[in-house]
N, C-alpha and C positions, 0 to 999 in steps of 0.2 A: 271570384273577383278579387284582385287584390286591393291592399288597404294602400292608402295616401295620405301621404304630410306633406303641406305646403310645400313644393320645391324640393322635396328629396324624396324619391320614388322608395315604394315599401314593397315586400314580399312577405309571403307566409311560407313556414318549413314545418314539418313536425320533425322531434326527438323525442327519445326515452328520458322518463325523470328515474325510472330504476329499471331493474331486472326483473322483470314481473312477467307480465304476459301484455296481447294487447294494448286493455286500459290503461296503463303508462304511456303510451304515445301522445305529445301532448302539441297544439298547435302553436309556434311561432310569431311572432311579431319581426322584423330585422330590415336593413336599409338591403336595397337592392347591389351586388357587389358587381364592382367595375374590374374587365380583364387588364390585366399587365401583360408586357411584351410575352406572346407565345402563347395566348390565350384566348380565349373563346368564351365569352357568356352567351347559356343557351338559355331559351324560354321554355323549361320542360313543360311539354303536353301531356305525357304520358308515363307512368311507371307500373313494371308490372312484379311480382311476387313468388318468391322461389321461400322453398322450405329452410334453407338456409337463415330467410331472414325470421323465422321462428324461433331456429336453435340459438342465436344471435339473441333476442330478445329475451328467452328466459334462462338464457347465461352459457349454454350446451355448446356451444361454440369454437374449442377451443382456442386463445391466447388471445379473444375478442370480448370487447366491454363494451354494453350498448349505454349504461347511464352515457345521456348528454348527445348522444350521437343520432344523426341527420340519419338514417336507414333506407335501405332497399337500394340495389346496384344497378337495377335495370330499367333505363329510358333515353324517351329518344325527345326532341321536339327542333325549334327553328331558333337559327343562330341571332341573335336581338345585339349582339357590338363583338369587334375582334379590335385586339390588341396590336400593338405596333407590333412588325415584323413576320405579323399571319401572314400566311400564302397556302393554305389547302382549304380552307372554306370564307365564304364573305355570308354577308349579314341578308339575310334571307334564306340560306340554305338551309334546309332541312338533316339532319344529321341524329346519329343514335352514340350510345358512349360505349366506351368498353369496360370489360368490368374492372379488368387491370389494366390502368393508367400509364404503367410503364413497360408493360410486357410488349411488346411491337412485333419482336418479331424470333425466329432462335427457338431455341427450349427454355422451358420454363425455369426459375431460375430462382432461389430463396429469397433475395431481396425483393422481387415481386408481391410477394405476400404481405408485405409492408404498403402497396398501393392499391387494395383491392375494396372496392366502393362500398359503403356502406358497411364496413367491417372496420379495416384499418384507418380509413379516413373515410371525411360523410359521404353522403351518399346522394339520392335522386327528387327524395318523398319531399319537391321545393319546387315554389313554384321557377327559380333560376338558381342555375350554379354554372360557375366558371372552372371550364376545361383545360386541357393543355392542350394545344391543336391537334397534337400526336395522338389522341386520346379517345378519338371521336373519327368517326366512319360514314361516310354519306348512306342517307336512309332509301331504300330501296323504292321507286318510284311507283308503284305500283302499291306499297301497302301505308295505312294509316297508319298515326305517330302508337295508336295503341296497339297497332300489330306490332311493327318498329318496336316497340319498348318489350315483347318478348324475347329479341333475339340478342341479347350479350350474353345470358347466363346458361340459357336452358338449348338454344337451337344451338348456340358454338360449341357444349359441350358435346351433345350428337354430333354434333360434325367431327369433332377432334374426336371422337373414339371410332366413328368407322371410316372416315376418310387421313386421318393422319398419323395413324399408327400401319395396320398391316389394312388396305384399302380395301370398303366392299366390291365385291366386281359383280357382273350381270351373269343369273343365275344360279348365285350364292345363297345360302340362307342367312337370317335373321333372327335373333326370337328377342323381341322388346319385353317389357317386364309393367305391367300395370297401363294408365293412359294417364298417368301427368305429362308437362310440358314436352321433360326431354326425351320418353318414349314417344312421343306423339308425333316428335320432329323428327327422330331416328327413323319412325313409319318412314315419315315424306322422304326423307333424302335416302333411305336404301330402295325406294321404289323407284325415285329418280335415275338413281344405280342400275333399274333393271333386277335387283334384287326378289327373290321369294322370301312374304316376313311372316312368322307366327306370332300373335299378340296373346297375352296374358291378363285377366281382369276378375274379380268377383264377381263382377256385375254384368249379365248379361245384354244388360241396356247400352250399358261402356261398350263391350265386344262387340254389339250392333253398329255404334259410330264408326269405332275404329277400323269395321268393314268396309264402312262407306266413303272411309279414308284410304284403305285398299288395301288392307290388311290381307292377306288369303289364307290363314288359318288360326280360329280360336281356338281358346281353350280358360275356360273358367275355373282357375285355381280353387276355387272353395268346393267347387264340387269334386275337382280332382286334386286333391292336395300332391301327390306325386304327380305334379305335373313334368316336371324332367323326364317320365319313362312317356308321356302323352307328347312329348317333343321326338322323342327319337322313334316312336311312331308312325307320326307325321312323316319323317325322318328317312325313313326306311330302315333306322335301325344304327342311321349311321351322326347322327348329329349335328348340329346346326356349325356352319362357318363361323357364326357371330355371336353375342350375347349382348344388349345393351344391358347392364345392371344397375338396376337404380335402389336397392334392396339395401346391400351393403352384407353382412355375417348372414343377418337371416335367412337369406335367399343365396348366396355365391352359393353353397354347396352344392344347391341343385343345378346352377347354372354352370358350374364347371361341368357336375355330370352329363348338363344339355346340349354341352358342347361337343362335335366330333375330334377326333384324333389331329392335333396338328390346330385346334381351332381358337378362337379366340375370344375373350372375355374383359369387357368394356368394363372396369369398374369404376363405377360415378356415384352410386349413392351412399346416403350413413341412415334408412329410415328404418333398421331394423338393428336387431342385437345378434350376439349369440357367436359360437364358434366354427372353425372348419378343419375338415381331415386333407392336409398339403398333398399328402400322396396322390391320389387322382392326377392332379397335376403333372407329377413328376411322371407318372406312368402314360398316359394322356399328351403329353406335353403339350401341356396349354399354355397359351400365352393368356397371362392375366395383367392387365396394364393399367394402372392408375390415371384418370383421368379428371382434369381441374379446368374447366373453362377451355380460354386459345387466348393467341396473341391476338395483335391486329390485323396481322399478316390474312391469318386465318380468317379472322372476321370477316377480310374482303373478300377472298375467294370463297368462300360460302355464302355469301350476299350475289355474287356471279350467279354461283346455280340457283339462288332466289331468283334471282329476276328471268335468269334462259327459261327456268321451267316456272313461272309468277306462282311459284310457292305461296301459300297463307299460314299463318300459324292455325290452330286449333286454338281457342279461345273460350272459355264458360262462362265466365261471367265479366261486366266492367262496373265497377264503382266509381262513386265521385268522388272528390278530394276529403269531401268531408267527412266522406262515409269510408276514411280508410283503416278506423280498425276493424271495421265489420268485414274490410274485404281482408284481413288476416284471421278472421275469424273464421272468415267463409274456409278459407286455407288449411285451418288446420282442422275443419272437422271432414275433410278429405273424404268428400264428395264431387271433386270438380271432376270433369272431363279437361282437359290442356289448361288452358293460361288462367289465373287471373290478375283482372288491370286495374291499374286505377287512372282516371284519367284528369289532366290537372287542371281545371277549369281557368 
């Protein structure tokens, strides 16, 4: 519920008072802000939680300061006033954000980085904030503002590593890496593809869902620590088309070697350490491609195949607004199965 003063509408936000962890997240007081020409005040519903905004909080981030800052990049809710000049959304439309502000459309570009939510400028965890019209994406009719609030950071970076680099095609392989958000999406949209995926998890009980998502072959990395020789296996021997990597050092090595000749390797994550041997690569010739989000471009045509094929996100848990450092808590002691949300009451 938001607060109120006579005659000038109030909002709550949280920000960090330092670099800490959670417990610094601290809740807000502030007047509700009015859009200027090209702008869009939303009434966010919903925000949901990438490991980024952990690294971000206890400082691991590079060239990103949380003292002070509004956090979390991804949500979606219903447009509440549009500023003189609007013309892509009117005040009732339901709409989600993108994570970069100004990236539209092209390759990705350095000054980008400079508009990227919840990092370089604030962010979602409110109950409103004003957009740039450019900035925001209408929300897929078919899912809630907290499904909606999964897809800026976690479902467009799966899209942009199999669909916008070298594309998965039907009857390719796959092999995802864990069941957070953006392997979870990777599932859904290489199966959309027609795609064969192999999933990776500790947890058997994980590997059970992520079947039921339609995974077609597990493999429990705790029990098989080489898991790259249980991929090429599977394989025939000959290695997977794709890799989505959400690992980062600790895992590329094995997933270059998961990879077949000619194959390709999605790198998205930073959740591990450590070093790699480049030769594989070079003898292998894998393409290994850095992967950061999408434009808006991208945003839309992945919201396409949302709605042709009424995609859902994978979801574990939603907290309340009030309960949102528990739901960073719940984050990092990474136990989740897909998303978790927070939803803004």
């Amino acid at each position: 519920m938001q607060f109120q003063t006579i005659g000038i509408p109030k909002m709550r936000s949280y920000s960090y008072l330092k670099e800490l962890d959670a417990d610094s997240l601290t809740l807000h007081e502030s007047d509700v802000p009015r859009p200027g020409p090209g702008q869009v005040l939303v009434r966010l519903k919903a925000a949901s939680l990438n490991y980024r905004d952990l690294l971000i909080i206890t400082g691991r981030y590079p060239g990103m300061k949380s003292q002070g800052l509004v956090p979390v990049s991804d949500g979606a809710g219903v447009v509440a006033e549009v500023g003189a000049g609007v013309t892509r959304f009117s005040a009732g439309d339901r709409v989600t954000g993108c994570f970069f502000e100004t990236w539209l459309s092209g390759p990705m570009l350095p000054a980008h980085y400079n508009h990227a939510l919840g990092g370089s400028v604030p962010g979602v965890l409110a109950e409103y904030r004003v957009f740039p019209e450019q900035a925001l994406v209408a929300t897929p009719a078919h899912l809630s503002d907290e499904e909606a609030s999964t897809l800026p950071c976690a479902a467009l970076t799966a899209w942009n590593g199999l669909f916008e680099g070298k594309q998965v095609t039907p009857g390719e392989t796959v092999l995802v890496l864990g069941t957070g958000g953006v392997s979870m999406f990777a599932l859904q949209f290489a199966k959309a593809a027609g795609a064969v995926v192999i999933a990776t998890s500790s947890s058997d009980a994980k590997l059970a869902q992520a079947k039921a998502m339609g995974a077609d072959h597990l493999i429990n990395y705790k029990e098989h620590p080489d898991w790259d020789k249980n991929v090429r296996e599977i394989t025939g021997g000959v290695g997977v088309d794709h890799v989505v990597e959400v690992g980062g050092p600790g895992t590329l090595q094995r997933s270059i070697s998961a990879a077949r000749h000619g194959g390709s390797v999605h790198l998205i994550g930073v959740l591990t350490g450590g070093e790699i041997n480049p030769l594989p690569i070079l003898f292998n010739t894998t393409t290994v491609r850095g992967v950061f989000v999408g434009s808006r471009d991208m945003f839309e045509a992945m919201n396409r195949l949302i709605n042709a094929r009424q995609i859902k996100p994978a979801i574990d848990r939603v907290f309340g607004f009030s309960e949102s450092r528990e739901a960073l808590r719940h984050l990092e002691g990474a136990t989740h199965f897909g998303k978790v949300v927070i939803r803004i009451e």
